[in-house]
Structure formats: structure tokens, C-alpha cells
C-alpha positions in Angstrom: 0.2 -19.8 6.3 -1.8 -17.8 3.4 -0.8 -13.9 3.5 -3.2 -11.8 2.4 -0.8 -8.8 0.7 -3.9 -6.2 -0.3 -4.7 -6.3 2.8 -0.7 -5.8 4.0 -0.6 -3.2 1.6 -3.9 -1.0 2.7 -2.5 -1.3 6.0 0.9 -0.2 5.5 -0.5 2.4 3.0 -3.3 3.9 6.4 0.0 3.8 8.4 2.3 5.9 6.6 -0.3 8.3 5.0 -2.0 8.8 8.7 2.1 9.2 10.0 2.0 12.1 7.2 -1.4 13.3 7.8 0.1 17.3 8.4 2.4 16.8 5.2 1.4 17.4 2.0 -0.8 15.7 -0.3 2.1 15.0 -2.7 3.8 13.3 -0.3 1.3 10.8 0.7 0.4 10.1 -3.1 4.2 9.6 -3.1 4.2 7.5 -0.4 1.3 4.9 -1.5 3.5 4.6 -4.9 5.9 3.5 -3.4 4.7 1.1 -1.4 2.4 -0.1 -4.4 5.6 -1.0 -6.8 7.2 -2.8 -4.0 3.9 -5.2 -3.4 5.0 -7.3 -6.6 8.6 -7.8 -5.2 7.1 -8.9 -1.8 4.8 -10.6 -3.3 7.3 -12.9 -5.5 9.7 -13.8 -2.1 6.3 -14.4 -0.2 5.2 -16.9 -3.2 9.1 -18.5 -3.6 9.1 -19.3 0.3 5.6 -20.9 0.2 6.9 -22.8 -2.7 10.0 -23.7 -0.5 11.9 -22.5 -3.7 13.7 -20.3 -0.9 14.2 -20.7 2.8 14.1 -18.4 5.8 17.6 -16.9 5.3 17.1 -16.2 2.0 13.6 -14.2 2.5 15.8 -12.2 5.0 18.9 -11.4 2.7 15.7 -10.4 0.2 13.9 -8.5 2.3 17.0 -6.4 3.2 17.5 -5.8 -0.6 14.1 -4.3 -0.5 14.9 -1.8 1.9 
């Protein structure tokens, strides 16, 4: 099942800054770094499970870390 994460990421990115829209525009750069450092950590437990290196219970346990 190929994932494409930019396109994850620019949709998750619309998402929050649209929820933010009235706030600041600190806060939505904020937000966007944030969710641009964690892409390399999703990114690694999507490419592990692919690789069956990990199974479902263990993307869980490190999704949850990711929180």
C-alpha cells in the first residue's frame, strides 16, 4: 500500500493552519514546524512496517510515542 507522506503532510499542514485561520501567524508557522519534524519519524515506522521489520502492534505502541 504506497503512502504518499508529502501529500499527508500538506494535508495535515491545510487542516491545522485553516483550524487556526483567526490565530496568529506565529502560530500557524509554529504549527507546520511541527508537523514538518515529525514527517521523518512517521516516515521511518511507515518504511519499517512496509519492510515487515515491524508489525501492526508495534506501529501503534510507535505512533502513541509520537503523540
Amino acid at each position: 500500500m504506497p503512502i504518499d507522506l508529502d501529500h499527508l503532510f500538506r494535508d495535515m499542514t491545510r487542516a491545522a493552519v485553516g483550524a487556526l485561520a483567526s490565530e496568529s501567524r506565529r502560530a500557524r508557522i509554529a504549527i507546520a514546524a511541527v508537523l514538518e519534524d515529525q514527517k521523518a519519524a512517521l516516515a521511518a515506522i511507515v518504511a519499517a512496517r512496509l519492510a515487515g521489520e515491524i508489525d501492526d502492534a508495534e506501529v501503534k505502541v510507535q505512533l502513541q510515542s509520537e503523540r
